[in-house]
Kinemage of the C-alpha trace (Angstrom):
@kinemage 1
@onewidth
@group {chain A} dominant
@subgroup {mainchain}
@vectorlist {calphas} color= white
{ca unk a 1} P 82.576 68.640 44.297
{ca unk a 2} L 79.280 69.637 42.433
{ca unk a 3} L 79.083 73.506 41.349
{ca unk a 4} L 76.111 74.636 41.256
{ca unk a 5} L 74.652 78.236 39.949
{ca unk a 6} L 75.825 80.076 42.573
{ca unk a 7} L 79.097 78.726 42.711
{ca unk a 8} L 82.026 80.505 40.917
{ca unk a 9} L 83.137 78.616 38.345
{ca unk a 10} L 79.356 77.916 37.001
{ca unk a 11} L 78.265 82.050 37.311
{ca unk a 12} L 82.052 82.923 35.397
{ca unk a 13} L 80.859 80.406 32.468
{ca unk a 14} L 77.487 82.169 32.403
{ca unk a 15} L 78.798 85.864 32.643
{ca unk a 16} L 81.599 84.942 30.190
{ca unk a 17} L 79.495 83.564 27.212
{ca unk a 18} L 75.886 84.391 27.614
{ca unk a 19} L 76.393 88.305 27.116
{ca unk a 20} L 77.724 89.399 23.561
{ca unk a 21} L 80.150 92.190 23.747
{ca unk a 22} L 79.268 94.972 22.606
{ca unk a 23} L 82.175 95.551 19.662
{ca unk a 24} L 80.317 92.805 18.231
{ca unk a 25} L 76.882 94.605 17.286
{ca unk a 26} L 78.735 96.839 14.521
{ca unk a 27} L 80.625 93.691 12.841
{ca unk a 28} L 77.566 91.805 13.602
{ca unk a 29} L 75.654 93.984 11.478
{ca unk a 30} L 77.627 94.333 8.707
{ca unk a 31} L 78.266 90.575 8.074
{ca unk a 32} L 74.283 89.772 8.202
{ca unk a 33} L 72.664 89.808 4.604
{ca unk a 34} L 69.054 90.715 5.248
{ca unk a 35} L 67.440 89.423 2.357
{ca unk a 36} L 67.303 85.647 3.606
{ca unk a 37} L 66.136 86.449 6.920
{ca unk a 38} L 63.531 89.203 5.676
{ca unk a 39} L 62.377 86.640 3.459
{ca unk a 40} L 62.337 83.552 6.343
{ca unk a 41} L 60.394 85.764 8.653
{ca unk a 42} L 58.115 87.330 5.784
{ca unk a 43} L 56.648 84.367 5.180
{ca unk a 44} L 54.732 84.540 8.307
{ca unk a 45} L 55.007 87.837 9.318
{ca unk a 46} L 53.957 91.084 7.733
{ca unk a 47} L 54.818 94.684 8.343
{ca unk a 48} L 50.789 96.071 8.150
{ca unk a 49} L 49.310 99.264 9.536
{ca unk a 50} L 47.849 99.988 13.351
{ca unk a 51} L 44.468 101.063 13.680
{ca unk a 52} L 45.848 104.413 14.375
{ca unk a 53} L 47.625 104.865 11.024
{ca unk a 54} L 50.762 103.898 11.561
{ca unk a 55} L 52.653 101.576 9.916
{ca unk a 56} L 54.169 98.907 12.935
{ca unk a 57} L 57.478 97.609 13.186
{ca unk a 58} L 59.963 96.709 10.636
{ca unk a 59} L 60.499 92.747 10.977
{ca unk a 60} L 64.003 92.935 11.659
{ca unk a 61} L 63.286 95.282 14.109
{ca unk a 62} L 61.778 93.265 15.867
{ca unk a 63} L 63.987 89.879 15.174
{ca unk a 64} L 67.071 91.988 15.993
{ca unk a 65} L 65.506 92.881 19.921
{ca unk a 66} L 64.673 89.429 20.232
{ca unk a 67} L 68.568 88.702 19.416
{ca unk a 68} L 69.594 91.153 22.280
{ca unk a 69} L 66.541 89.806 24.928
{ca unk a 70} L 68.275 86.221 24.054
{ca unk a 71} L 71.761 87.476 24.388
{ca unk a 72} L 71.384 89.082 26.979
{ca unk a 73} L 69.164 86.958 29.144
{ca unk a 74} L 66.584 89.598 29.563
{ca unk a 75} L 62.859 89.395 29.846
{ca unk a 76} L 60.701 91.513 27.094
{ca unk a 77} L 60.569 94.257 29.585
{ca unk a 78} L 63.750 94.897 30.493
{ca unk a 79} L 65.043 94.765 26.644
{ca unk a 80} L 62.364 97.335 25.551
{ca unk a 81} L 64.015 99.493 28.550
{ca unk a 82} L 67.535 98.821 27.506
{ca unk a 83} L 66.719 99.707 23.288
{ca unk a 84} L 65.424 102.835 24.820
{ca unk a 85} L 68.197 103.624 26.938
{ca unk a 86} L 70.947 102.402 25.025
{ca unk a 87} L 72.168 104.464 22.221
{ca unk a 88} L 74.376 100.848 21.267
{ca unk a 89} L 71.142 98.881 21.437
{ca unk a 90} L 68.644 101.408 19.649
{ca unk a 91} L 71.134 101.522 16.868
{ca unk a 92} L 71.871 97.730 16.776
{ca unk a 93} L 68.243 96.790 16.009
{ca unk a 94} L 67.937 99.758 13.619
{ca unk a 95} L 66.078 102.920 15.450
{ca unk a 96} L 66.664 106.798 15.612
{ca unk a 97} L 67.073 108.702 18.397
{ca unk a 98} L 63.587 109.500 18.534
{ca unk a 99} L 62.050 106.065 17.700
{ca unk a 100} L 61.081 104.053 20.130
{ca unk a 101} L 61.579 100.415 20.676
{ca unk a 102} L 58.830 97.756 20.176
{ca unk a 103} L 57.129 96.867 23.216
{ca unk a 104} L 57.413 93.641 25.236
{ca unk a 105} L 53.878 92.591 23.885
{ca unk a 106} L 54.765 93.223 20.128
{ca unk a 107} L 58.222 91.377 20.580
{ca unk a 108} L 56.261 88.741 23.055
{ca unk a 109} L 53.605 88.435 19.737
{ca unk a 110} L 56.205 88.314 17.109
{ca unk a 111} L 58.015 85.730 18.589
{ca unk a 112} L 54.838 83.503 19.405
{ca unk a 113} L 54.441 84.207 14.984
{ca unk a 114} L 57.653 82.878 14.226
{ca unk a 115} L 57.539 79.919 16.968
{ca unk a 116} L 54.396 78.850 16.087
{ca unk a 117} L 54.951 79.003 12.315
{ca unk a 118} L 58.380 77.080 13.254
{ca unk a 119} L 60.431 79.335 11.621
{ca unk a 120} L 62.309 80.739 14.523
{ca unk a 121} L 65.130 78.127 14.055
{ca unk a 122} L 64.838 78.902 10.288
{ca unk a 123} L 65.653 82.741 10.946
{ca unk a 124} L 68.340 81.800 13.861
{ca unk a 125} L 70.058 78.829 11.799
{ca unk a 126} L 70.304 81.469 8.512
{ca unk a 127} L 72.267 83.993 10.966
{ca unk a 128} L 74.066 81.484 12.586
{ca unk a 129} L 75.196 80.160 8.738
{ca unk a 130} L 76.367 83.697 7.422
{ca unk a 131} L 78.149 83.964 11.174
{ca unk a 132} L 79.896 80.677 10.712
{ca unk a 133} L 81.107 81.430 7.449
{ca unk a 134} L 82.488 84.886 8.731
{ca unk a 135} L 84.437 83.343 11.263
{ca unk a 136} L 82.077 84.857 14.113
{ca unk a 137} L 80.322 82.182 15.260
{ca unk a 138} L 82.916 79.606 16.727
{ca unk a 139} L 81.826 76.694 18.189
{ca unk a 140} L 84.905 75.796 20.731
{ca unk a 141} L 81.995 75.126 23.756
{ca unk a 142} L 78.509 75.968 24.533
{ca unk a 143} L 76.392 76.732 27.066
{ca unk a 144} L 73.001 75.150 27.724
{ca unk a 145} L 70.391 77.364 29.622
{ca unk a 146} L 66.656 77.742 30.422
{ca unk a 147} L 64.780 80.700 30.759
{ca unk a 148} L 61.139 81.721 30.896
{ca unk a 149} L 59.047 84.060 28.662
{ca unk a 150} L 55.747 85.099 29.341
{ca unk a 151} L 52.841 84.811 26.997
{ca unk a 152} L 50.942 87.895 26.281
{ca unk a 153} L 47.048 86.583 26.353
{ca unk a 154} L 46.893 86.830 29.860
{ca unk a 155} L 44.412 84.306 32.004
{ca unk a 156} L 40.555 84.776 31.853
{ca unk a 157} L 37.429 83.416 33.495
{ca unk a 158} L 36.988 81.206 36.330
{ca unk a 159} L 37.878 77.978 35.997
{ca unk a 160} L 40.936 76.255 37.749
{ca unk a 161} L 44.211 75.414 36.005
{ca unk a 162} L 47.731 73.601 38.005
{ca unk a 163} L 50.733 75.570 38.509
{ca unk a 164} L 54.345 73.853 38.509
{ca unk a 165} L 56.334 74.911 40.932
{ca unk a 166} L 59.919 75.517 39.077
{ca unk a 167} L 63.046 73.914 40.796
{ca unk a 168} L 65.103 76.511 42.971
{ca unk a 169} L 68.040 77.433 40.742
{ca unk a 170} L 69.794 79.845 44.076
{ca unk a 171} L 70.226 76.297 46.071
{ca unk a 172} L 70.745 73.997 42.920
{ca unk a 173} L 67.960 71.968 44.616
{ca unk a 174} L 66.084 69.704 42.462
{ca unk a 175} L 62.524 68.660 42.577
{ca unk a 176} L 61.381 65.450 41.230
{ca unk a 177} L 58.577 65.765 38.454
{ca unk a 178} L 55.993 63.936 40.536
{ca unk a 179} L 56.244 65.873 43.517
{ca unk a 180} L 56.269 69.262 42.574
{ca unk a 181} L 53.960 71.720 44.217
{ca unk a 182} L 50.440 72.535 42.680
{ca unk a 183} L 48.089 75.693 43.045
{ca unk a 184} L 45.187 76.664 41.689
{ca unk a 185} L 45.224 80.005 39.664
{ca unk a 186} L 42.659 80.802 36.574
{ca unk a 187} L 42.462 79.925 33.031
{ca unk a 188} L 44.313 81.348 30.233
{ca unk a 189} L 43.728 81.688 26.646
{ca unk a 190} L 46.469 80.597 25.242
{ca unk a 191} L 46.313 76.778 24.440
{ca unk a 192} L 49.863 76.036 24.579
{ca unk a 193} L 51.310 77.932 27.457
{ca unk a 194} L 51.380 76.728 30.694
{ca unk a 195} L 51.883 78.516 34.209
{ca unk a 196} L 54.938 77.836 36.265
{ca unk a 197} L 56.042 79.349 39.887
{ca unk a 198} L 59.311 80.650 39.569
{ca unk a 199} L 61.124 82.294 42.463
{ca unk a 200} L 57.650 83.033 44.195
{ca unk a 201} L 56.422 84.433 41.102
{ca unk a 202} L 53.787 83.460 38.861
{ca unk a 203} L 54.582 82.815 35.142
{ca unk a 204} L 52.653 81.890 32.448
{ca unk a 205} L 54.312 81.231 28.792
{ca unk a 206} L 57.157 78.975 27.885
{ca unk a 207} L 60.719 77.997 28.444
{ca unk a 208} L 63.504 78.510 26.394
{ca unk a 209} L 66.479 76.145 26.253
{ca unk a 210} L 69.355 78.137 24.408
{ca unk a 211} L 72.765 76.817 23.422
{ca unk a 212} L 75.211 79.546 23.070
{ca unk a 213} L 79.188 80.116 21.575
{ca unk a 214} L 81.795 81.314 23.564
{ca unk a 215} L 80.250 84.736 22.854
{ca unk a 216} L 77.224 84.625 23.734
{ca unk a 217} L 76.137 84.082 20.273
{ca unk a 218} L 72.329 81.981 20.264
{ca unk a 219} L 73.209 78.696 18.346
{ca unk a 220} L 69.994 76.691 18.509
{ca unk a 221} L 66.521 76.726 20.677
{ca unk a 222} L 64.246 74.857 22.176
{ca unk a 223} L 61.057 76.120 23.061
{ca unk a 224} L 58.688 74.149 25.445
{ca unk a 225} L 56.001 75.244 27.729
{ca unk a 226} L 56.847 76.555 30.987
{ca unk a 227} L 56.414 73.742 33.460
{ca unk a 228} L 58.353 71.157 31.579
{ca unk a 229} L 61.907 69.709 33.748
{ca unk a 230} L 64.818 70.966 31.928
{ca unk a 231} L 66.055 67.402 32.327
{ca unk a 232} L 64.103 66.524 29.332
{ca unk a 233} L 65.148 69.000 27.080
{ca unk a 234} L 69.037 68.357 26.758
{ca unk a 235} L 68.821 67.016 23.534
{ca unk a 236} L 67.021 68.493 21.128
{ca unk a 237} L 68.778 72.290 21.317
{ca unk a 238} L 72.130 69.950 20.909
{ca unk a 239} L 71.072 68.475 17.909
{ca unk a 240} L 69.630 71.564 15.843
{ca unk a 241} L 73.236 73.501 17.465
{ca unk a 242} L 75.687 70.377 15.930
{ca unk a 243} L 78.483 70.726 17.861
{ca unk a 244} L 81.630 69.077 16.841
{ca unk a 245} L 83.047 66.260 18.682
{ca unk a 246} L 85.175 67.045 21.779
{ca unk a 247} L 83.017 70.295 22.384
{ca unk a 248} L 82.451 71.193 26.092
{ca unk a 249} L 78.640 71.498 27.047
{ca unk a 250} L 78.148 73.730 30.065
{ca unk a 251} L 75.135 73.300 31.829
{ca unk a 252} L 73.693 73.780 35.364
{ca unk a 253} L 72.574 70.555 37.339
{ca unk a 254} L 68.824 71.229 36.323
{ca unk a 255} L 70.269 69.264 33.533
{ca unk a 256} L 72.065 66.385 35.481
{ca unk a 257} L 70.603 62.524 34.998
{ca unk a 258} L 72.477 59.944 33.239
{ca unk a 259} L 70.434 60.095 30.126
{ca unk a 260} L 71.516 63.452 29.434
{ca unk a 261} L 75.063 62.332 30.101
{ca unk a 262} L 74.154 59.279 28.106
{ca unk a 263} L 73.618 61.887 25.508
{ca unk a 264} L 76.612 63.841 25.300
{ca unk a 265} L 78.467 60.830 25.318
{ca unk a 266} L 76.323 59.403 22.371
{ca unk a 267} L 77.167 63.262 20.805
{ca unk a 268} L 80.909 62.723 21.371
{ca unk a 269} L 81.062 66.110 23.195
{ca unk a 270} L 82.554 66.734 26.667
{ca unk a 271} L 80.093 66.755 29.741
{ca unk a 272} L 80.197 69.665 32.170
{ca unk a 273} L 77.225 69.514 33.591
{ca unk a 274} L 77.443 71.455 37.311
């Protein structure tokens, strides 16, 4: 019998690796050497000064929130809310009790930096290394998932753009690519994100393919825009994570065609696609 996301066995998988415990932020951040990864994200972005005076936020900061917004499956909303609210978070990524935590359009900004200067795998695959070598990250089986961020230049003027209507992940139904539904909605100014109807809710911005550990630890990404199948982006996150042979690939059945499965089996790594 199929699972699908709302069955059991798929939503233990999920709840089991995606979240990283929280006894792991304090060895976490004790094993990372900063140097490499403030130099990686340096070279594209660059701690300057606000027109009010102040100077804005720390880099790793900021790449540290984005590690808890991945790890956690959140959106940039809801992990501003939780660095605020969290004395474990706020001191994870670096803040005093009476900072406050970067908001979801300077995380939603530095991220777009990194992504489009492709150095977000650079940063992630540096962690990931030091992890490895620490005996943190350990790559027994991995969990494939999508989720959707939203751009921060919002939609402008008049003219009239398509919407993809996003499969229904609560029924595991699947639409096929060439009949998904279309609306019309306005413009936006950013070139490379694309709107997507998720859950009766407009999106614009991209989607994220992440591979995680057993942990919840990110391995790899694969960023595409937002109304691209998942069923085309099995691959890619795979090969950046290299798994080793025999690993168990959890996914949901957004995933499910034979050329994925042709692909695992090409990987040598266990299919358990839902």
């Amino acid at each position: 019998m199929k699972q699908t996301l709302s069955s059991p066995i798929f939503a233990d998988v999920v709840l089991g690796q995606r979240k990283v415990k929280q006894t792991f932020f304090s060895q976490i951040d004790k094993l990372i050497d900063r140097t490499p990864i403030r130099g990686i994200i340096e070279i594209a972005y660059t701690k300057d000064y606000k027109s009010t005076g102040r100077p804005s936020y720390d880099s790793l900061i900021l790449f540290k929130t984005e590690l808890l917004r991945t790890w956690y499956g959140l959106s940039d909303g809801e992990v501003e809310d939780q660095v605020n609210d969290r004395l474990s978070f706020s001191r994870f990524v670096g803040l005093g009790l009476d900072d406050c935590a970067p908001d979801s359009t300077t995380l939603c900004r530095f991220r777009n930096i990194l992504v489009e200067a492709d150095l977000y795998d650079n940063v992630l695959q540096e962690i990931n290394r030091q992890l490895e070598l620490a005996g943190v990250l350990v790559k027994r089986d991995a969990i494939v998932d999508a989720s959707i961020t939203d751009s921060p230049r919002r939609p402008r003027g008049r003219k009239e753009y398509e919407v993809v209507e996003d499969r229904n992940e609560e029924s595991g139904s699947d639409v096929a690519e060439n009949a998904m539904v279309k609306e019309i909605v306005k413009p936006n100014v950013d070139g490379e994100a694309r709107w997507v109807k998720k859950m009766g809710k407009l999106h614009l911005g991209y989607k994220r393919h992440s591979v995680t550990d057993e942990n919840g630890l990110v391995i790899s990404e694969e960023t595409t825009p937002a109304n691209e199948s998942d069923i085309k982006h099995l691959e890619k996150p795979l090969e950046k994570a290299k798994l080793p042979q025999g690993t168990p690939v959890y996914a949901d059945k957004g995933y499910d065609s034979t050329a994925n499965k042709d692909v695992l089996k090409r990987m040598k790594l266990k299919s358990r696609i839902m």
